[in-house]
ZAGURO-724589 format. One line per field, with one value per residue (C-alpha): residue in one letter; residue number from 1; y, z, x. Coordinates in Angstrom, 1 decimal, padded with zeros to 4 digits. Layout:
<sites>
rest (a:...);
nr (NUM:...);
Y (Y:...);
Z (Z:...);
X (X:...);
</sites>
This chain:
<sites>
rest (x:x:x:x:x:x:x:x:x:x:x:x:x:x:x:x:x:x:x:x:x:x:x:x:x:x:x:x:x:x:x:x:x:x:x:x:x:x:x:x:x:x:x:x:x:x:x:x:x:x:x:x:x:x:x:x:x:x:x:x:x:x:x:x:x:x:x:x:x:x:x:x:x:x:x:x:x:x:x:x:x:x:x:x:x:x:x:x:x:x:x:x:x:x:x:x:x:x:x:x:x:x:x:x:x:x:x:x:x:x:x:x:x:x:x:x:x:x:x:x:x:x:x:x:x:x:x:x:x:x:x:x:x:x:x:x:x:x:x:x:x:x:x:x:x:x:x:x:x:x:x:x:x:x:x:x:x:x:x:x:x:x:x:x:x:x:x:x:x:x:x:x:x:x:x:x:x:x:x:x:x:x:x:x:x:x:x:x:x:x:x:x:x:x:x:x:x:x:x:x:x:x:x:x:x:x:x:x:x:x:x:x:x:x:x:x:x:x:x:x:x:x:x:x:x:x:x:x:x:x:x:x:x:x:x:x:x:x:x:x:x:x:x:x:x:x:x:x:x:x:x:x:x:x:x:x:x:x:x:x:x:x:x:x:x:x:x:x:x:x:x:x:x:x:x:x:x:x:x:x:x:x:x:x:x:x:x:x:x:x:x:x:x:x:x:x:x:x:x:x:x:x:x:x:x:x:x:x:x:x:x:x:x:x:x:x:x:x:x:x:x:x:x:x:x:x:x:x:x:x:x:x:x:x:x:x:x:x:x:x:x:x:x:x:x:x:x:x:x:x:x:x:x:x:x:x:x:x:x:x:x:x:x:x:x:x:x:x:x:x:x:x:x:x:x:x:x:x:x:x:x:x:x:x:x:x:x:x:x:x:x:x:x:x:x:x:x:x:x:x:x:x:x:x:x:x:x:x:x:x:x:x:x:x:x:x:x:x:x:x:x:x:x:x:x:x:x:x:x:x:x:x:x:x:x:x:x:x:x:x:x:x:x:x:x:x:x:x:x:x:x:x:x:x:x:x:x:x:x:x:x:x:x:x:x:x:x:x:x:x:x:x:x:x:x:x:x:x:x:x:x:x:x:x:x:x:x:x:x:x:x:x:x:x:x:x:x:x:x:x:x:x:x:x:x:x:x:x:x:x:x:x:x:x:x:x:x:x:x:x:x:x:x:x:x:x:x:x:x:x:x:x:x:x:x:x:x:x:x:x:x:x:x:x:x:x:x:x:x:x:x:x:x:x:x:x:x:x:x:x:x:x:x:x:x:x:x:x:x:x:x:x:x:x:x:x:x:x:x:x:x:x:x:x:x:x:x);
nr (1:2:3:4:5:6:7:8:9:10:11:12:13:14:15:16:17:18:19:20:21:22:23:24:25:26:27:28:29:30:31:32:33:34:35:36:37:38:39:40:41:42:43:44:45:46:47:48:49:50:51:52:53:54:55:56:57:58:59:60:61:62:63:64:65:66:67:68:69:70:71:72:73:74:75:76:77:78:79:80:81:82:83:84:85:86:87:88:89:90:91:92:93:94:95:96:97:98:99:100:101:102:103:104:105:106:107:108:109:110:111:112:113:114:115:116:117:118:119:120:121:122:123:124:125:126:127:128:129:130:131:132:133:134:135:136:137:138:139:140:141:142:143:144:145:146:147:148:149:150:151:152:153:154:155:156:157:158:159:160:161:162:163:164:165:166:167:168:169:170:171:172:173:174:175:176:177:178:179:180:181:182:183:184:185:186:187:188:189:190:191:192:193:194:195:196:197:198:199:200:201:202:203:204:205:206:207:208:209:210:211:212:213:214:215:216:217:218:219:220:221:222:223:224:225:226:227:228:229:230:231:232:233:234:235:236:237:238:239:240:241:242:243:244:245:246:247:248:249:250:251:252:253:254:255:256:257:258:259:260:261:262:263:264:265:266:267:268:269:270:271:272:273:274:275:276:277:278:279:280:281:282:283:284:285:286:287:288:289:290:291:292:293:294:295:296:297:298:299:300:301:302:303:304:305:306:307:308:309:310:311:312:313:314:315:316:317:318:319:320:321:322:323:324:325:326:327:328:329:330:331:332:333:334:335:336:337:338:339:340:341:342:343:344:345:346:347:348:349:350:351:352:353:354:355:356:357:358:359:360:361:362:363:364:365:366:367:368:369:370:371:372:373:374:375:376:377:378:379:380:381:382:383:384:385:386:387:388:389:390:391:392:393:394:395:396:397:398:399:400:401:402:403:404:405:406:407:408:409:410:411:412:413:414:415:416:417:418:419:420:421:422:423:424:425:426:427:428:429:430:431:432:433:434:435:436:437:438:439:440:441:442:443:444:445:446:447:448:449:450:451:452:453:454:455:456:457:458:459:460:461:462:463:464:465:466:467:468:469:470:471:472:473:474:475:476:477:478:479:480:481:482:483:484:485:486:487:488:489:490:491:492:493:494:495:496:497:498:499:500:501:502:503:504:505:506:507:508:509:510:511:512:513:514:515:516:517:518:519:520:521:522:523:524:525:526:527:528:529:530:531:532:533:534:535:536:537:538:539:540:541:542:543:544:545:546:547:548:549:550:551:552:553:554:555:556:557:558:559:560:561:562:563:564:565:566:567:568:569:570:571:572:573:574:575:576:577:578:579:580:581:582:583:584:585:586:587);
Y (007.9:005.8:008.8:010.6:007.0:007.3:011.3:010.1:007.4:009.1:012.0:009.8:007.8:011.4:012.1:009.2:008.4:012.0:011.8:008.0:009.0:012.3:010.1:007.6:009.9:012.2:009.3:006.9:009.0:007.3:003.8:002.3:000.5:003.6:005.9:003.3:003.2:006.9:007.2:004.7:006.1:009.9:008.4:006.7:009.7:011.9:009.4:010.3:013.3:013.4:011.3:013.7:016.7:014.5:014.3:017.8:018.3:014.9:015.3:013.1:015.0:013.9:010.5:010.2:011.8:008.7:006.0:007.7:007.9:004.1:003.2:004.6:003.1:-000.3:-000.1:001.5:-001.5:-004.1:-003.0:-002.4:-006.7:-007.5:-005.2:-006.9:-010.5:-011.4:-013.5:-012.6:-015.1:-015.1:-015.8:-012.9:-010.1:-011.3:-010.8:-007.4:-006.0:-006.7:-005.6:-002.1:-002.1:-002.3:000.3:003.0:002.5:002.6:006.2:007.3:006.7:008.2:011.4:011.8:012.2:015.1:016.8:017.1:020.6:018.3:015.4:013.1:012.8:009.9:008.4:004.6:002.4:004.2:007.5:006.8:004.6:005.4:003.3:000.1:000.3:-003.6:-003.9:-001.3:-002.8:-006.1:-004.9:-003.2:-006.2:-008.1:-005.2:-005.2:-008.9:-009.3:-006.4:-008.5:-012.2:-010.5:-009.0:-011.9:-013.9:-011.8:-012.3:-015.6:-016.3:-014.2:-014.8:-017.3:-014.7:-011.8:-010.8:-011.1:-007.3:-006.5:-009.4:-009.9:-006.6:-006.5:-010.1:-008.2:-004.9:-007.4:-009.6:-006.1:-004.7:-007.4:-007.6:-003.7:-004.3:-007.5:-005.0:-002.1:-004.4:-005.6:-001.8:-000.2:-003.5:-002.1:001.0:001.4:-002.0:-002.1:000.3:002.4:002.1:-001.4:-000.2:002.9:001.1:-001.8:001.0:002.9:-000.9:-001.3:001.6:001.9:-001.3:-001.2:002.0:000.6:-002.6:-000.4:001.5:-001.2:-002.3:001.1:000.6:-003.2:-001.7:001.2:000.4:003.4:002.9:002.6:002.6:006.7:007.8:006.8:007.7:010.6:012.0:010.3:012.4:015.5:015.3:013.9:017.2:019.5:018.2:018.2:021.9:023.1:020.7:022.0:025.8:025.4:024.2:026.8:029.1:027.8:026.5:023.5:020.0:020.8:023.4:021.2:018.8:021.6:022.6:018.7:018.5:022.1:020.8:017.5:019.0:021.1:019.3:016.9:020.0:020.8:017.0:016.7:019.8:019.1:015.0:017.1:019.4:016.3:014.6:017.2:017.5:013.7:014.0:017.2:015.3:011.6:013.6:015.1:011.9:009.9:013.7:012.6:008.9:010.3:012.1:009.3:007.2:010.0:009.0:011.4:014.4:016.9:019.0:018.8:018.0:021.6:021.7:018.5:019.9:023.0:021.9:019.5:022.5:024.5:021.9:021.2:025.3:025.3:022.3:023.2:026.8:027.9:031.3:030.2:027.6:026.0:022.7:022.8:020.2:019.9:020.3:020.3:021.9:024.4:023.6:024.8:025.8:024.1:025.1:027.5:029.6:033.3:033.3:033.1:032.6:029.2:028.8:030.6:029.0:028.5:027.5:023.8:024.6:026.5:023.6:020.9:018.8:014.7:014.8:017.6:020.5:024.1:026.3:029.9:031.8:029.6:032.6:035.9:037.8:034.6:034.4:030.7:028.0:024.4:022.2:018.5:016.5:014.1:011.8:009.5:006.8:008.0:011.8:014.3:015.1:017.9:019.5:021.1:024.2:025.8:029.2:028.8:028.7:031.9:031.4:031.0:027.3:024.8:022.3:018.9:015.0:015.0:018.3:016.6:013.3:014.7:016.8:013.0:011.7:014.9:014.2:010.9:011.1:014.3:011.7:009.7:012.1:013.8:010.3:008.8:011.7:011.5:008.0:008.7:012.0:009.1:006.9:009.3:010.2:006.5:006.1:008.8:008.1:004.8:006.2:008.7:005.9:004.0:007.0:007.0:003.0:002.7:-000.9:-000.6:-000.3:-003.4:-003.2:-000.2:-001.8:-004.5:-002.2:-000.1:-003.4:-004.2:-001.2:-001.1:-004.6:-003.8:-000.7:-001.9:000.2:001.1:-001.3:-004.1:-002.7:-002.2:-006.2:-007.1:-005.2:-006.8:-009.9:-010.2:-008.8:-011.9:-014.1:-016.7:-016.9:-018.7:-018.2:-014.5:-014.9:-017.4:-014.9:-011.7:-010.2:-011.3:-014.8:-013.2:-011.1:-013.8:-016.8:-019.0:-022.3:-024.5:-026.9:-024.9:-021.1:-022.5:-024.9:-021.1:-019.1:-021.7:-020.5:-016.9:-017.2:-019.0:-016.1:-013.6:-015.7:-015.6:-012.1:-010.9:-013.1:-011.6:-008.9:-010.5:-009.7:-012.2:-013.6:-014.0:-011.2:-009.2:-008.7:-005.6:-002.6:-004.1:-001.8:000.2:-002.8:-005.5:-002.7:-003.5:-007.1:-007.2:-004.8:-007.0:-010.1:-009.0:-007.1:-009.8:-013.1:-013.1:-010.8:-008.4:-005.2:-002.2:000.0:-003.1:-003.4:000.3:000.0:-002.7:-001.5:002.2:003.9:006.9:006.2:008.1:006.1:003.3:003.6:005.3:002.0:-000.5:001.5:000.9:-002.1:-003.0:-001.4:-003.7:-006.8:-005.6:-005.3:-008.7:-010.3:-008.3:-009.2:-013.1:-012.5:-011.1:-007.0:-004.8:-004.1:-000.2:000.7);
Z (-046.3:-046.7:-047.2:-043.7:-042.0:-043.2:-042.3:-039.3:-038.3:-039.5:-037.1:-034.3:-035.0:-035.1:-031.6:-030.2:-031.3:-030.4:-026.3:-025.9:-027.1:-024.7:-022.3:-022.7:-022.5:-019.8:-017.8:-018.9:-021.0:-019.3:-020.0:-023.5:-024.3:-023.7:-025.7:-029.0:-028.3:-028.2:-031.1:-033.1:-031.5:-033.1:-036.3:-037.0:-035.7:-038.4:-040.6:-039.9:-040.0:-043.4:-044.7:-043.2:-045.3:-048.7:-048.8:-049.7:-051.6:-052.7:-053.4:-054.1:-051.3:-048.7:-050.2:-049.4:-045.7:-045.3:-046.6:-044.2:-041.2:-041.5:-042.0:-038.8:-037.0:-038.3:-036.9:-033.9:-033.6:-034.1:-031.8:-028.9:-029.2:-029.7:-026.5:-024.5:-025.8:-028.2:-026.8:-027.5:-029.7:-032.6:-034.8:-033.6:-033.8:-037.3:-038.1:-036.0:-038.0:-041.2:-040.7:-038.9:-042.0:-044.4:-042.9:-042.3:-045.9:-047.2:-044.8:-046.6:-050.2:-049.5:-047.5:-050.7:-053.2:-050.4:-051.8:-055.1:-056.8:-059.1:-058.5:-060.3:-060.2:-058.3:-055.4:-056.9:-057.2:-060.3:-058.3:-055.3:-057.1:-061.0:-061.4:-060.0:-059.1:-059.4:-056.9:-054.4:-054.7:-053.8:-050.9:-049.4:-049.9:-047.7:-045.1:-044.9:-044.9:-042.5:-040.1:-039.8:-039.4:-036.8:-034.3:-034.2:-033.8:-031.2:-029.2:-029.4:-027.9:-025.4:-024.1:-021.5:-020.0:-020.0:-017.2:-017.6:-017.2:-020.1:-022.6:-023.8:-025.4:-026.6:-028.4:-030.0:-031.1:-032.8:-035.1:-035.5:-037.1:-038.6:-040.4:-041.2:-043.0:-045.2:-046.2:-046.5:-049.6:-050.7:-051.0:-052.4:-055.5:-056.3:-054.5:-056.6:-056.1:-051.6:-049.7:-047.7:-043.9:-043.2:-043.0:-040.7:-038.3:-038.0:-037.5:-034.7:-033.1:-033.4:-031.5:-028.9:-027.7:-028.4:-026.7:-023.6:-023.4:-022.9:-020.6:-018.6:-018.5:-017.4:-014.5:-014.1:-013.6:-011.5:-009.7:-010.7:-010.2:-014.1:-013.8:-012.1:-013.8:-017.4:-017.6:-016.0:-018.1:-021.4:-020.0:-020.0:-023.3:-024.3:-023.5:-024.4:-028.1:-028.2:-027.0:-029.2:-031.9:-031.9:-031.5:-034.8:-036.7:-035.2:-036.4:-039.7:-040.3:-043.3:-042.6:-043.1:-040.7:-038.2:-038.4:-037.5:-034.8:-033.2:-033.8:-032.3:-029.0:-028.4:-028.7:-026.4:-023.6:-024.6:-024.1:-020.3:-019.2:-020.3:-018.3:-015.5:-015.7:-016.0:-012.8:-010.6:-011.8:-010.9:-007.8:-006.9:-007.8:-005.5:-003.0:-003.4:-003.4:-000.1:001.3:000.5:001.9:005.4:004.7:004.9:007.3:009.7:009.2:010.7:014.3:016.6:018.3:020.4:019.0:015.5:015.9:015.3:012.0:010.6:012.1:010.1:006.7:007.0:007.9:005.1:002.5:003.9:003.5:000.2:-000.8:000.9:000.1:003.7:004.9:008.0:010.5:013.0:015.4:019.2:021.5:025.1:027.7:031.6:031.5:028.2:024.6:022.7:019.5:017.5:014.3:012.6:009.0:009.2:012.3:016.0:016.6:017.8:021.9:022.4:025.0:024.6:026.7:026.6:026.9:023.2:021.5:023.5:020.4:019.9:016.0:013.1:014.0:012.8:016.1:015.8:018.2:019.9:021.8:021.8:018.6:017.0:014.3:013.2:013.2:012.4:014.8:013.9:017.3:017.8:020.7:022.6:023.8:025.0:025.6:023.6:023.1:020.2:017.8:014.8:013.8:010.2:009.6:006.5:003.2:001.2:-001.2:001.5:001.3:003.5:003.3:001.1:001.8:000.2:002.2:005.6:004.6:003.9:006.8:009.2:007.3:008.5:012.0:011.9:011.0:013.4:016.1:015.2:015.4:018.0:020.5:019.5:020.2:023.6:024.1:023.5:026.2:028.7:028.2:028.1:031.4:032.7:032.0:033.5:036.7:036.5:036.1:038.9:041.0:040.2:041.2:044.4:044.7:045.8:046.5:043.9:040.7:039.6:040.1:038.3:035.0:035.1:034.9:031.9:030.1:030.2:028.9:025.9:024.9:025.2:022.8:019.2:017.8:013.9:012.8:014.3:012.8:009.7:009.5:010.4:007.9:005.4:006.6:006.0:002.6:002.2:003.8:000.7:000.7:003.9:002.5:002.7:006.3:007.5:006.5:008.6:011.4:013.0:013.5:016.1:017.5:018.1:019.0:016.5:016.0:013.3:011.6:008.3:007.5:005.7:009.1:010.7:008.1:008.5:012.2:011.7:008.8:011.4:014.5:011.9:011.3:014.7:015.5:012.5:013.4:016.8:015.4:014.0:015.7:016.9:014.8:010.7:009.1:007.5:003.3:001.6:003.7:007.0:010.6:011.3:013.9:011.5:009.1:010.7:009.9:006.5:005.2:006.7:005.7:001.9:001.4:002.7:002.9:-000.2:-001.8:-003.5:-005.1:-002.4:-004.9:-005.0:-001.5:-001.0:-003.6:-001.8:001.7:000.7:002.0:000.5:000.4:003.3:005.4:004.3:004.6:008.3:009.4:007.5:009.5:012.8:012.3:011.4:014.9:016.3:015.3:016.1:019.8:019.6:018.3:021.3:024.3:023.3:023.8:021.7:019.6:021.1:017.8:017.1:015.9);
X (-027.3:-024.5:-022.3:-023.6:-022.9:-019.5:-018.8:-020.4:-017.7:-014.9:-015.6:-016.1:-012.8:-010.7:-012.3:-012.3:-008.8:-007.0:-009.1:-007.4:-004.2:-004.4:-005.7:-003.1:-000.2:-001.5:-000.9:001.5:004.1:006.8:005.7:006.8:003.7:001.6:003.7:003.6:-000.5:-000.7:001.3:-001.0:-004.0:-003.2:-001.9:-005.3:-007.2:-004.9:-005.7:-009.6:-009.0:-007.4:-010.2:-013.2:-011.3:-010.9:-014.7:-015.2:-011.5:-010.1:-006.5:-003.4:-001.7:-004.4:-004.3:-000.4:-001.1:-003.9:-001.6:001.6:-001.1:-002.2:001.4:002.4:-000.5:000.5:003.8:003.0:000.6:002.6:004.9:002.3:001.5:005.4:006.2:003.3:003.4:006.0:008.8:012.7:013.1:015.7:012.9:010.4:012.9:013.8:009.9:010.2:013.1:011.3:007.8:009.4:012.2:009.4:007.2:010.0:010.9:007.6:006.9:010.0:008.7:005.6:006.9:008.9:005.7:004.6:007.3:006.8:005.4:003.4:001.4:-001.3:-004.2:-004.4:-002.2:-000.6:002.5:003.6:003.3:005.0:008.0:007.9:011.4:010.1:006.5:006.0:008.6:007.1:003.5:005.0:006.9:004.0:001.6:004.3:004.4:000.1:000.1:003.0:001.9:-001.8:-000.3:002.1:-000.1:-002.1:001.1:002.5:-000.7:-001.0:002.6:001.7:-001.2:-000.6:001.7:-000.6:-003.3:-007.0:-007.1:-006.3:-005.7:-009.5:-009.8:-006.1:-007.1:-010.0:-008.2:-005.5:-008.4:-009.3:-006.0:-005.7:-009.0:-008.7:-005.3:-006.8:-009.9:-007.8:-006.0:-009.3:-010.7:-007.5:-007.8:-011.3:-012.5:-015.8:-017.3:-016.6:-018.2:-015.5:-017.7:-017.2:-013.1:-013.7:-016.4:-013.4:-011.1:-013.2:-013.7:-010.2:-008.6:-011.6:-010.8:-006.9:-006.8:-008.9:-007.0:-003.4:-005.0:-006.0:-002.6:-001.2:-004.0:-003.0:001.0:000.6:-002.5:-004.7:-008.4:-009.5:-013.4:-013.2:-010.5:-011.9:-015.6:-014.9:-012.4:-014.9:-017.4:-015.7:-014.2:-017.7:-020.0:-016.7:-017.3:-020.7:-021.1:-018.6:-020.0:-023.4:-021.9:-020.1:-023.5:-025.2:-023.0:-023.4:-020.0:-019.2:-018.4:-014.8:-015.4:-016.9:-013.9:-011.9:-014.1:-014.1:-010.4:-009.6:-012.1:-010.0:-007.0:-007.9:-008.7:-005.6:-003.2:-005.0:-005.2:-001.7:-000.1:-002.1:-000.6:002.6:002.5:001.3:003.9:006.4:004.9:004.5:008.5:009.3:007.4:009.4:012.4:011.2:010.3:013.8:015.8:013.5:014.9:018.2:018.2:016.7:019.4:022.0:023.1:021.4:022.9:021.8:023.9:022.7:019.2:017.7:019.6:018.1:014.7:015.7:016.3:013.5:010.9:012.1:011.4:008.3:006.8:007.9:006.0:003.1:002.9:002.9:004.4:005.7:006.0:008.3:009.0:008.8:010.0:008.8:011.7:010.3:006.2:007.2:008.4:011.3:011.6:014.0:012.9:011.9:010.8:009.0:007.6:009.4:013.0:014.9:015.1:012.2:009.9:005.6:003.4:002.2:-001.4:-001.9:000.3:-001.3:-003.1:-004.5:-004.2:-003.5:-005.8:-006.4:-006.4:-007.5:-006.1:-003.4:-001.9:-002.7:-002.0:-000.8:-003.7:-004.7:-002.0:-002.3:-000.7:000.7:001.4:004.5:004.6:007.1:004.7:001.7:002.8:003.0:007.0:006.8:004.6:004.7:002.9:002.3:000.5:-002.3:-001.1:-000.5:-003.4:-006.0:-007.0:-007.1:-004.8:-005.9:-005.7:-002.7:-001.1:-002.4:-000.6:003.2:002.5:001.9:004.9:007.1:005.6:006.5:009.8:010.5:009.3:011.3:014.5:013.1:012.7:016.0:018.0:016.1:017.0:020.3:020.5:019.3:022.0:024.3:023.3:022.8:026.7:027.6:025.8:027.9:031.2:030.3:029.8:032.7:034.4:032.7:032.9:029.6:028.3:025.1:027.5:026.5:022.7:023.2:024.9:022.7:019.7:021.3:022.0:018.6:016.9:019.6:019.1:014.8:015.1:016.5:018.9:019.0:021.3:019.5:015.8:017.6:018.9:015.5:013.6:016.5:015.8:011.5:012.9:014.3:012.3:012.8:016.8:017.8:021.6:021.2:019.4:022.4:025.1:022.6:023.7:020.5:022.2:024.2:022.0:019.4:021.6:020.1:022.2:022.3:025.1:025.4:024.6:021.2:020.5:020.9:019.0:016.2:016.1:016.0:012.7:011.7:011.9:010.9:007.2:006.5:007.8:005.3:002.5:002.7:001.4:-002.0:-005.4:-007.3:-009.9:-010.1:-008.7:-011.3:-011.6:-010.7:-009.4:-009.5:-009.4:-006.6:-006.0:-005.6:-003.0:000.8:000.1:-001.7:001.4:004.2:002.4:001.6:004.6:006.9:005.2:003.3:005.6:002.9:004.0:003.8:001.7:-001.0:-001.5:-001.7:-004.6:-006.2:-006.0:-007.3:-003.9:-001.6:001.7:003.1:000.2:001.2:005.1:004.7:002.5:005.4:008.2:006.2:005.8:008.8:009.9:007.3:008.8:012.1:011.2:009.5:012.5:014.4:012.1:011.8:007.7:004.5:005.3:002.7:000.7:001.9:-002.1);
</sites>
């Protein structure tokens, strides 16, 4: 009985341990914290593993894997607490450098026995270090002993510093370790008088919740929602071992074949969840790289000259992430639009008709003109009409687009809008001055109406410098040197004795240019109405200074969403701060 228990626990450490650490690096490889707790995670399932296959055929060999297993998982352990808690004192990385120092030598020693042709019959001091075996056993009593008192130190250090999400069950998985390592000693002195479950159902306790606590902090850092993410993926790796599992006993197959079996399962479900973390990471890259190429490109002065190429090169990007054959971008010049852009279907300059492009949000049109097949059509407007649109023909696989297709696609429209209306703006002026200096040729008597009027609709329209100085001023809301020294003192006319009297004055027009934006009424809990959105982002981005990844979280938006509703508002408060009065709230 005792015996099954033990087969029993073993098996479900090696599972449990190889899913968490697949878990763990599927999504968190590039974190530090996560990597060292997937690395302990696999060396304790290896470790399990080992064990489950010594049952049947104890060895020395499988001995020395267990003790280099376990070793690994103590360092990788210690280092998990002194990464998350442990402060830089001189003190704690003397402690680090001999606790890792100790290990490393110890994995050497040990890795050496593997080599040897012939071993004993049993795995101890004498075996691993025949020339000074007292002074090996004492120097890895002093690594066990140290490795426990040091990931309970570490925590304790730390744990005024460390969020509730995740520092309960980290405290627990440290006793843990630490209790493991003290019985481990106890059961290597006498192994025939203390049973060997009480050490593996420690062990199992140990790396659940160590394993759970790191990824709680890879949810706490990147704002991933934890409780879907993690039962369903414990699920799925749940039935996949169970089916395959009960296949192998069906089939007859030994315990060591089993293990195999379990192992073989994990593994492979560790390999797909990884590649497929791997691709969307890729992806989510291509697609950042895309969005800061847009960024770029926005910040170009406009010019009707070169506006179809940046339409161009944006357009091509844009098919190849999304796997479309073809597409294009049409402006609307007099009652037709234009095409300025375009990849695999029409040609630039060729005119459409507004009525098959005319559309109030993305929408997939079947038939927009004759012989044109299904198209979906993005719209991008200039106030309240519709300026320009952009069209894409289905994607080459035959699927609709997704959320996240639908949402780059809003963030291309957006910032083609944005090209788009300020290359406008600037035809108009260019025009407006014109008109003046054809009157001033003529000498007509209404120049200076004329100048006045063009004054006023360039000082009502904020240009990019000044939306640029004001979104780097609500980034520093805090330093009123930085604010003093802005361009916005000038722009604004603020006054004040010193720069900080004058920084003190521009905080001060940038508070009631944001709050300008607020709805009436108490601003609503959780994801509020699309109403109450240009606000909550300014405010909690740049009042209360929270991360943007949390209030995406909190406010249920992607991140395209939610940097297209910053940048409008942004805009907002730019033309409030122009016009002396109330910002029109963008939503």
């Amino acid at each position: 009985m005792l015996a099954s228990l033990t087969w029993l626990t073993e098996a479900l450490g090696m599972v449990l341990g190889l899913w968490l650490a697949a878990y763990l690096v599927s999504y968190g490889f590039r974190n530090p914290v996560t990597r060292a707790m997937a690395i302990t995670l696999a060396a304790i399932a290896s470790g399990f593993f080992v064990d489950l296959l010594a049952h049947a055929m104890p060895s020395t060999r499988l001995a020395a894997w267990w003790t280099l297993a376990l070793t690994v998982a103590l360092i990788g352990w210690y280092n998990v607490t002194w990464r998350l808690f442990a402060p830089r004192t001189r003190r704690n990385l003397a402690l680090a450098v001999v606790i890792n120092g100790l290990g490393i030598a110890k994995l050497g020693l040990v890795g050496l026995v593997l080599l040897r042709a012939d071993l004993p019959p049993t795995l101890t001091s004498q075996t691993v270090a025949p020339c000074c075996a007292v002074a090996y056993m004492l120097a890895d009593y002093t690594f066990l002993l140290l490795g426990a008192a040091g990931l309970v130190i570490n925590f304790r250090l730390g744990r005024a510093t460390a969020s509730a999400a995740y520092r309960r069950p980290l405290e627990w998985a440290a006793w843990l370790g630490a209790l493991v390592i003290l019985y481990n000693i106890a059961y290597g002195l006498a192994p025939d008088r203390l049973p060997q479950l009480p050490r593996d159902l420690l062990l199992v306790a140990g790396l659940a919740l160590g394993g759970y606590a790191v990824a709680r902090y890879q949810a706490f850092i990147e704002f991933r929602p934890l409780r879907r993410d993690l039962p369903t993926s414990a699920l799925t790796a749940a039935v996949l071992v169970a089916a395959y599992g009960w296949l192998a006993r069906q089939l007859g197959a030994s315990e060591q074949g089993i293990v195999l079996v379990l192992a073989v399962a994990v593994l492979t479900h560790a390999i797909y969840s990884a590649v497929h973390a791997t691709l969307d990471f890729l992806l989510h890259r291509h697609v950042t790289d895309f969005r800061q190429q847009l960024r770029r490109l926005a910040r170009v002065e406009p010019d009707a000259d070169r506006l179809g190429d940046h339409l161009q090169a944006g357009l091509e990007r844009l098919v190849r992430l999304l796997d479309a054959p073809a597409g294009f971008v049409a402006t609307r010049q007099g009652g037709e639009y234009a095409v300025q852009a375009c990849v695999g279907m029409l040609t630039r300059g060729e005119r459409l008709p507004p009525g098959a492009l005319a559309a109030t949000e993305i929408t997939r049109r079947d038939g927009w003109r004759p012989g044109g097949g299904t198209l979906w059509l993005t719209p991008l407007f200039s106030g309240a009409e519709q300026a320009a649109v952009i069209g894409l023909a289905p994607r080459m696989d035959g699927m609709d687009y997704g959320a996240a297709d639908l949402d780059l696609l809003e963030d291309v429209a957006d910032w083609a809008g944005r090209l788009i209306e300020a290359e406008a703006q600037q035809r108009a002026r260019r025009a407006e001055l014109l008109t003046l200096a054809q009157g001033v040729a003529r000498g007509e008597d209404t120049l200076q109406t004329q100048a006045n009027l063009l004054a006023t609709t360039l000082a009502a329209q904020p240009d990019r410098e000044f939306t640029r100085a004001v979104e780097r001023g609500l980034q520093h809301l805090a330093d009123y040197a930085h604010l003093g020294a802005s361009p916005l003192v000038k722009t604004l006319r603020v006054s004040g004795a010193t720069h900080i009297e004058r920084g003190k004055a521009v905080r001060e027009r940038l508070l009631a240019a944001l709050e300008s934006l607020r709805p009436a009424g108490k601003r609503p809990g959780g994801a509020p109405p699309k109403e109450w959105l240009s606000y909550a982002i300014l405010y909690d981005a740049y009042v209360d200074d929270q991360p943007n990844k949390q209030i995406q979280v909190r406010l249920e938006l992607s991140e395209g969403g939610f940097n297209r509703t910053r940048r409008q508002a942004v805009r907002a408060v730019s033309q409030a701060l122009l016009e002396g009065q109330p910002a029109a709230n963008p939503d």
